[in-house]
KOLDOKOL-967962 format. One line per 5 residues: number of its first residue (from 1); their letters; for each residue x, y, z of N, C-alpha, C, O. Coordinates in Angstrom, 3 decimals. Example, Ala and Ser with C-alpha at 12.3 -4.5 7.8 and 13.67 -1.06 7.14 Angstrom:
KOLDOKOL-967962
1) AS) 13.190/-5.690/7.800/12.300/-4.500/7.800/13.200/-3.300/7.800/14.236/-3.319/8.465 ~ 12.850/-2.250/7.080/13.670/-1.060/7.140/12.900/0.030/7.870/13.409/1.138/8.039
end
This chain:
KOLDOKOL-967962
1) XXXXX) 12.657/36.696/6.968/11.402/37.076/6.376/10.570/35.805/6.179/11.127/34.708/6.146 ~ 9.180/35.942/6.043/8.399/34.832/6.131/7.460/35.582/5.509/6.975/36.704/5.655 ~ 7.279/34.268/4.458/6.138/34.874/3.764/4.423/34.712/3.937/4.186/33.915/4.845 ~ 3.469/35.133/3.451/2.458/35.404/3.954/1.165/34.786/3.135/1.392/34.357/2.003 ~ -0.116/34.724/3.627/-1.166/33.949/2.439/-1.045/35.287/1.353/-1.682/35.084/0.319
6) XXXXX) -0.485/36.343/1.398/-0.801/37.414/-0.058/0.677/36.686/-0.734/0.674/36.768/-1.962 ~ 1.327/36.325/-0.432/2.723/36.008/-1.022/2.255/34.934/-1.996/2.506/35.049/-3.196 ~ 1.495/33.760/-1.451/1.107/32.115/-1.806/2.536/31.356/-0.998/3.173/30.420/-1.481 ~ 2.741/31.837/-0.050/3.350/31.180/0.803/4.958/31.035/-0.089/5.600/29.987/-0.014 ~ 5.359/32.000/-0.749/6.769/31.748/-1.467/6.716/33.402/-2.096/5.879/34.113/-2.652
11) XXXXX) 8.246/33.531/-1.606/8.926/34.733/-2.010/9.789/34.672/-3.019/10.560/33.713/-3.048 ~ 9.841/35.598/-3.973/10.874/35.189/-5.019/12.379/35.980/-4.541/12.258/37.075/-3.990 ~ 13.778/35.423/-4.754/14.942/36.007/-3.880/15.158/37.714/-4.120/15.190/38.284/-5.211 ~ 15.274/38.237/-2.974/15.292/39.422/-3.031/17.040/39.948/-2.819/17.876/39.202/-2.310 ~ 17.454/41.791/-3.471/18.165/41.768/-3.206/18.802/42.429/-2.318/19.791/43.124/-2.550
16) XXXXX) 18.138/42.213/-0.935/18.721/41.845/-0.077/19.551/40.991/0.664/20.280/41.098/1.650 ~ 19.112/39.842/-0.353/20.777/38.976/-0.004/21.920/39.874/-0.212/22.665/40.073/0.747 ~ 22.092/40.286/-1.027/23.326/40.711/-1.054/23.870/42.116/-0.594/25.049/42.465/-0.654 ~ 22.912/42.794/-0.170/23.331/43.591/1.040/23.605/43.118/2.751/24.503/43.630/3.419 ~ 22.839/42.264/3.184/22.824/41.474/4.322/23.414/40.337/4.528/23.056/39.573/3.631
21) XXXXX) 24.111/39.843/5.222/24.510/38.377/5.029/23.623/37.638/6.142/23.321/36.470/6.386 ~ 23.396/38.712/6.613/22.109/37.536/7.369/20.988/36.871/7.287/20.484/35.923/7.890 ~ 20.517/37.987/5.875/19.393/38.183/5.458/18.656/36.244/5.330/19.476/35.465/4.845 ~ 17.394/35.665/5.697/16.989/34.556/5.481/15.497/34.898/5.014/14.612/35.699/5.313 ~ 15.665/34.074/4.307/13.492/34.429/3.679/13.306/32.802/4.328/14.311/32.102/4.216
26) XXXXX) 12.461/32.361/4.791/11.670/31.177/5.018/10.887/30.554/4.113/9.916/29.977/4.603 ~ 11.006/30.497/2.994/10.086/29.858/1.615/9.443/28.915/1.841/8.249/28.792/1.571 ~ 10.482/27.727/2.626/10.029/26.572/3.497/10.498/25.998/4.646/11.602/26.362/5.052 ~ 9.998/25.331/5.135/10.136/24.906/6.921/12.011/24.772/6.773/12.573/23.836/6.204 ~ 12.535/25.640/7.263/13.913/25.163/7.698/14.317/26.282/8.964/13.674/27.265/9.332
31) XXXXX) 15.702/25.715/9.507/15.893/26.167/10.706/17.110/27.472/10.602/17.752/27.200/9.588 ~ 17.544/28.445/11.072/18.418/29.602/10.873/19.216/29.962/12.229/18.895/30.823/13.049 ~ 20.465/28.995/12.277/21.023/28.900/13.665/22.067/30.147/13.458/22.757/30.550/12.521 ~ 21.749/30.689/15.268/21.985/31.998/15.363/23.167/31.512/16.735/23.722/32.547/17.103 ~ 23.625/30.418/17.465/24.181/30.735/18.149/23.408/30.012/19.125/23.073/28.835/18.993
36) XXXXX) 23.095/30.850/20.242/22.335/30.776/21.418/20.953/30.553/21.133/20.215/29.977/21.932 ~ 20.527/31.041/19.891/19.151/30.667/19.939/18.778/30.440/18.318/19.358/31.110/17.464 ~ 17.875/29.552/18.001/18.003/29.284/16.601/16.345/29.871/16.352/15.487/30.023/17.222 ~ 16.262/30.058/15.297/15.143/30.390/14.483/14.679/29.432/13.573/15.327/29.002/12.619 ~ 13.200/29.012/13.985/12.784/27.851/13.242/11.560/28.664/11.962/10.541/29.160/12.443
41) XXXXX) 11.720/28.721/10.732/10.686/29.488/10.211/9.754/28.714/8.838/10.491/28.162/8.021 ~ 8.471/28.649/8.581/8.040/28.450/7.907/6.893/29.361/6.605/6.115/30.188/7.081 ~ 6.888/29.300/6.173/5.651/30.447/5.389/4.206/29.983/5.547/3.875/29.028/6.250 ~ 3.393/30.728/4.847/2.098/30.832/5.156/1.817/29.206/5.087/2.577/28.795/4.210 ~ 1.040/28.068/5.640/1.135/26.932/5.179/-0.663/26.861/5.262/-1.358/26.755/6.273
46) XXXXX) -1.066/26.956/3.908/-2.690/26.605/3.431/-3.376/25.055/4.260/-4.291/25.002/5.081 ~ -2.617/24.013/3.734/-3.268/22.989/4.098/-3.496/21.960/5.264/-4.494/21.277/5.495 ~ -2.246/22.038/5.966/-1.827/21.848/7.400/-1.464/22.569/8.036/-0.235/22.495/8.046 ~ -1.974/23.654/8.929/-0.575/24.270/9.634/-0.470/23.300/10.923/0.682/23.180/11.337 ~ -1.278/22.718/11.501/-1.489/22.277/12.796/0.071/21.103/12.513/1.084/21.146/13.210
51) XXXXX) -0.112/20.331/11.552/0.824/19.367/11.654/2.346/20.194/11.389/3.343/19.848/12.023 ~ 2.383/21.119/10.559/3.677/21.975/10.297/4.289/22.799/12.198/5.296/23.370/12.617 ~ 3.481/22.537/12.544/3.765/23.428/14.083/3.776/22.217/14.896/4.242/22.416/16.018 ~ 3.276/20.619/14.587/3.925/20.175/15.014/5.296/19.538/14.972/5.715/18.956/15.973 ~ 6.084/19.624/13.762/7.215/19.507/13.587/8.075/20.476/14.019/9.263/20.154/14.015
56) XXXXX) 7.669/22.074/14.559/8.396/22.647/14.875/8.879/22.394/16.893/9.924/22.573/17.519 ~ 7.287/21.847/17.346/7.596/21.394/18.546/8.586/20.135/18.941/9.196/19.912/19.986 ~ 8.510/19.383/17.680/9.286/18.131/17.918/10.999/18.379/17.819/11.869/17.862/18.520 ~ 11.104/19.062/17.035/12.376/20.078/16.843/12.902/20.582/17.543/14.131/20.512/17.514 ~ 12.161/21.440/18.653/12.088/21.786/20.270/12.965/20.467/21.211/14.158/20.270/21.443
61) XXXXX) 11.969/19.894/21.500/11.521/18.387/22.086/12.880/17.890/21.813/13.709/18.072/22.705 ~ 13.226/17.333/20.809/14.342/16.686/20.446/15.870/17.151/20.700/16.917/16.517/20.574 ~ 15.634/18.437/21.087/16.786/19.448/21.439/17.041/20.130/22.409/17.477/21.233/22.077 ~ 16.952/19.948/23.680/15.993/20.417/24.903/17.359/21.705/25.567/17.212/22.427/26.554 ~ 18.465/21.650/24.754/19.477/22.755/25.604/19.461/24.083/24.378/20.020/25.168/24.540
66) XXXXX) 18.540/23.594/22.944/19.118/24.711/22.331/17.413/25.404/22.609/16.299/24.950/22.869 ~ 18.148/26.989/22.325/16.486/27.640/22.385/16.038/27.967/20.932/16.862/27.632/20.081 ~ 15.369/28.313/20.663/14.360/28.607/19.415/12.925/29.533/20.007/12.266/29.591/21.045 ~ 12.929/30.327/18.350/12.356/30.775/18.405/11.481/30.566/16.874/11.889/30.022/15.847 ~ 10.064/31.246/17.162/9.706/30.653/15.127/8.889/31.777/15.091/8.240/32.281/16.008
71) XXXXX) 9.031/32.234/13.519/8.675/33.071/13.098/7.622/32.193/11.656/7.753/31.133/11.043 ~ 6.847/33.071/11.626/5.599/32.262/11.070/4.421/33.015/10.514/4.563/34.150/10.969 ~ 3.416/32.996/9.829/2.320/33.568/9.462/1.108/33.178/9.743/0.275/33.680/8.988 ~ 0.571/32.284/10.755/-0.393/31.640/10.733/-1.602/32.109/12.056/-1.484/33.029/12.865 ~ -2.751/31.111/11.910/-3.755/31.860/13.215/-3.481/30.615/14.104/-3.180/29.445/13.868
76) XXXXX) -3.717/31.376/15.265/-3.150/30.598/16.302/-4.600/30.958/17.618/-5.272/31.989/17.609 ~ -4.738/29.980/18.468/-6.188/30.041/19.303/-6.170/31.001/20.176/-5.265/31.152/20.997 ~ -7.330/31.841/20.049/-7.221/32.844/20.853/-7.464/34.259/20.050/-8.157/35.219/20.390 ~ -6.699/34.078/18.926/-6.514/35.435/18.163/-7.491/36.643/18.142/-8.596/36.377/18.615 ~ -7.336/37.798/17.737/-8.651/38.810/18.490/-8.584/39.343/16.979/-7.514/39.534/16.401
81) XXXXX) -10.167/39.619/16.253/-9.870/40.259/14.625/-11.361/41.048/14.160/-12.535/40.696/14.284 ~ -10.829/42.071/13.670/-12.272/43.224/13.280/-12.832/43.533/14.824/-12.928/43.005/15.932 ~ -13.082/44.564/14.223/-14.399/45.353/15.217/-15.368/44.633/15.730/-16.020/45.135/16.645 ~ -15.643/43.472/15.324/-16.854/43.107/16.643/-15.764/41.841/17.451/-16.341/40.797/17.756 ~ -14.593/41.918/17.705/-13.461/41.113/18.586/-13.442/39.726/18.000/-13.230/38.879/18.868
86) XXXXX) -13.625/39.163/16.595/-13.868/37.618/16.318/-12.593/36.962/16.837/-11.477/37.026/16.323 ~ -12.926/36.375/17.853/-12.140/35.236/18.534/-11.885/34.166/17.343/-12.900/33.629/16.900 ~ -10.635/33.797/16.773/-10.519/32.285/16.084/-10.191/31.192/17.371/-9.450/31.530/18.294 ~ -10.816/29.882/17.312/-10.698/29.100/18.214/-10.832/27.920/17.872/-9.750/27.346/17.995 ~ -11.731/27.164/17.449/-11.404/25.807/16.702/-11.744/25.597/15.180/-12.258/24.555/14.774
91) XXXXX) -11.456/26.540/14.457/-11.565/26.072/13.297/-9.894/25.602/12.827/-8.826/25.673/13.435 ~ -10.297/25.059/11.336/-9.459/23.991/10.974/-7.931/24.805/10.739/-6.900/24.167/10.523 ~ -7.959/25.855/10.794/-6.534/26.241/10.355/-5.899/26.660/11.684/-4.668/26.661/11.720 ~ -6.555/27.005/12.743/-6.136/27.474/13.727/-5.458/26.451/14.535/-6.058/25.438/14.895 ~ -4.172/26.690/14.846/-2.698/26.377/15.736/-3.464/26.096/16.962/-4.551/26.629/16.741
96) XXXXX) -3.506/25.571/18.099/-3.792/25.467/19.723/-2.520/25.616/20.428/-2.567/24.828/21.372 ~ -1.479/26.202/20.431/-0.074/25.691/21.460/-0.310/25.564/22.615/-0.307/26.382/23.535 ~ -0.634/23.952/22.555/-0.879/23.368/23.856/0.475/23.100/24.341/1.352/22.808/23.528 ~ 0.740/23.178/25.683/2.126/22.307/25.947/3.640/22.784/25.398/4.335/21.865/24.964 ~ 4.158/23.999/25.378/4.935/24.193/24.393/6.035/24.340/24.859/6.128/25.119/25.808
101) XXXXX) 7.204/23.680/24.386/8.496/23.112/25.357/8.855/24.382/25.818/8.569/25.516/25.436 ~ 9.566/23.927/26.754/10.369/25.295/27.781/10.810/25.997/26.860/10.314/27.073/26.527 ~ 12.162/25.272/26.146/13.199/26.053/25.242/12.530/26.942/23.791/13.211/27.669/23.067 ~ 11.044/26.658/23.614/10.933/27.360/22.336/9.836/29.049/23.132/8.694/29.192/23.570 ~ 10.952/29.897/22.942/11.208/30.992/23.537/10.056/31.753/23.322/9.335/32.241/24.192
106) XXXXX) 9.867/31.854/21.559/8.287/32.875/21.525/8.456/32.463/19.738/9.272/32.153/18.870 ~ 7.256/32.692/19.959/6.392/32.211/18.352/6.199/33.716/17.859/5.815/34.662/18.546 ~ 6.354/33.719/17.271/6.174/35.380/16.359/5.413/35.393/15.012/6.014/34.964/14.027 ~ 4.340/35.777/14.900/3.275/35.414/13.785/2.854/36.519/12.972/3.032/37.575/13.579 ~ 2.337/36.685/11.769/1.318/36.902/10.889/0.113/36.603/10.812/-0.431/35.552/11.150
111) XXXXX) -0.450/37.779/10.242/-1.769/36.747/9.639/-2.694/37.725/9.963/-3.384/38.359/9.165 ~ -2.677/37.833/11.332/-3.689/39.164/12.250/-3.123/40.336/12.103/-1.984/40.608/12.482 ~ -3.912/41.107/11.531/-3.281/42.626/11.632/-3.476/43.450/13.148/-3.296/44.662/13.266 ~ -3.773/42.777/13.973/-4.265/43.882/15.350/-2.848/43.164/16.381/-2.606/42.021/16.769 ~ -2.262/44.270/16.517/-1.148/43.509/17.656/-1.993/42.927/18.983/-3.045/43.228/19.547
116) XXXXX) -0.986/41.970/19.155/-1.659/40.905/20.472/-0.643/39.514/20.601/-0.005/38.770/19.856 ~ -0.920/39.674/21.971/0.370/38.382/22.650/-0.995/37.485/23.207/-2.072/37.983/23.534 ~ -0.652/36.063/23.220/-1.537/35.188/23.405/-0.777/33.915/24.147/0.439/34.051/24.019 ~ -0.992/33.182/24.599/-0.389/32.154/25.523/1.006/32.732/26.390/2.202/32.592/26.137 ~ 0.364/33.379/27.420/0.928/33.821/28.341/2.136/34.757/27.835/2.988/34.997/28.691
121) XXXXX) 2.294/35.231/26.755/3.143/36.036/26.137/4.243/35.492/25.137/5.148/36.114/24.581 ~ 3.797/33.720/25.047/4.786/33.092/24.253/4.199/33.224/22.566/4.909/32.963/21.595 ~ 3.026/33.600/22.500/2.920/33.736/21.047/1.951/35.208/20.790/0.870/35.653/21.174 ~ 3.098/35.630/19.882/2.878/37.411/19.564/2.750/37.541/17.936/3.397/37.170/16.957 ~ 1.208/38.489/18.277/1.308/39.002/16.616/1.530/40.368/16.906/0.708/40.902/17.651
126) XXXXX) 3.053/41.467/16.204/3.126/42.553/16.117/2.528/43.112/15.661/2.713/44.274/16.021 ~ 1.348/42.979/14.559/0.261/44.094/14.104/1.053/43.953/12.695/2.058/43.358/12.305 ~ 0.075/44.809/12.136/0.700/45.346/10.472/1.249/46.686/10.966/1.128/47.152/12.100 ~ 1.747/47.113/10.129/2.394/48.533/10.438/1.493/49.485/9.713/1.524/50.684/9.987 ~ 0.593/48.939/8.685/-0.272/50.188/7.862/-1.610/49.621/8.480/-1.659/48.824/9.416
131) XXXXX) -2.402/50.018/7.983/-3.901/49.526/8.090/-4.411/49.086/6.448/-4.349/49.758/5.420 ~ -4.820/47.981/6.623/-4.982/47.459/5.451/-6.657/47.691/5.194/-7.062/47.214/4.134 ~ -7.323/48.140/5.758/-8.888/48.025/5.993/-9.500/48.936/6.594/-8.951/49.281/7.641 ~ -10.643/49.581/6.275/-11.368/50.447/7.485/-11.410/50.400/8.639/-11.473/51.429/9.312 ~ -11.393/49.502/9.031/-11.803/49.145/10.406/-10.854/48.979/11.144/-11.095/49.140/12.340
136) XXXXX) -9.521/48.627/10.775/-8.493/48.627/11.451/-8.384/50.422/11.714/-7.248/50.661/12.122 ~ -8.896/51.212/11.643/-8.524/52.886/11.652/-8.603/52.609/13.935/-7.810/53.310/14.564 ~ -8.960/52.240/14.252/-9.293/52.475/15.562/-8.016/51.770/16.390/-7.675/52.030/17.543 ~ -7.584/51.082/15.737/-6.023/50.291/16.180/-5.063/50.885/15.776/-4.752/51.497/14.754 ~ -4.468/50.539/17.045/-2.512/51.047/17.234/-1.625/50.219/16.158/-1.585/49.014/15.910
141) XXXXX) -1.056/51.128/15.715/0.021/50.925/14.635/1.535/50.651/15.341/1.935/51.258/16.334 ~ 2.173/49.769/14.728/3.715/49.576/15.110/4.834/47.894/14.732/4.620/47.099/13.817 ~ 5.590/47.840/15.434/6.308/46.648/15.311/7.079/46.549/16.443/7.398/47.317/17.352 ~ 7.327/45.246/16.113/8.006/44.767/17.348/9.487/44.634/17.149/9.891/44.398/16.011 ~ 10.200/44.740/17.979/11.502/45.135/18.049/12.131/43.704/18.886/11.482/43.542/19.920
146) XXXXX) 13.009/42.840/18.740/13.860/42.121/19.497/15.322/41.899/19.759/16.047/41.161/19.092 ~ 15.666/42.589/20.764/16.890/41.980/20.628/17.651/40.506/21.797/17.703/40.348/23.017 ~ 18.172/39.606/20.468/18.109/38.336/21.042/20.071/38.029/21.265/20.882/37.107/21.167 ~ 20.038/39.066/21.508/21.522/39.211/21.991/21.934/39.222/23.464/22.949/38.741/23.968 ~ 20.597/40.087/24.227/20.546/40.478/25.765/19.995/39.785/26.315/19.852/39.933/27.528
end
């Protein structure tokens, strides 16, 4: 789980720990090794994200046989939002994944409620599952499903 700008970027422990043993909340930047592929996750990050995503590439970079994947809340370039299509593109909070190592598999985000895959399919926002707003009434509802076993 990763928390979100409605959270303030921190979850208080849920109890789901103790039904799950897998269960991980991301409060802050740490990594959740799965084996074959690790999960790099951070929460909503207000003041840098650009530099927080670059520590997750260097993490990548530095590790070039393990794969990763990151789960995250943030806007990333490209993003598509409201009814008249507002493109985010260079403002200050917005991510660019320029260059993004082989091994880091897919970025999985928050933030945008309208599902949409962006850099060639390596970075995906699943949508909200409700509609939080009027205007979202004209958009497809759902989630994304992975399995990182196959």
């Amino acid at each position: 789980m990763v928390p979100g700008n409605h959270d303030r970027g921190h979850l208080p422990d849920s109890l789901l720990k103790f039904y799950y043993s897998n269960y991980h909340c991301f409060n802050k930047f740490s990594v959740f090794y799965l084996g074959d592929i690790s999960i790099i996750g951070f929460p909503f990050e207000y003041n840098d994200p650009k530099a927080v995503f670059g520590k997750v590439k260097l993490l990548a970079e530095r590790n070039p046989k393990q794969k990763y994947m990151v789960l995250c809340h943030q806007l990333f370039y490209g993003a598509v939002f409201g009814p008249q299509n507002f493109r985010f593109t260079l403002q200050n909070d917005v991510i660019i994944p320029k260059k993004l190592p082989i091994n880091l598999q897919l970025v999985i985000t928050g933030h945008i409620h309208r599902a949409q895959s962006l850099g060639n399919g390596k970075v995906v926002y699943p949508g909200s599952t409700e509609r939080t707003d009027h205007f979202e009434i004209i958009e497809p509802k759902g989630y994304l499903e992975i399995d990182i076993l196959n």
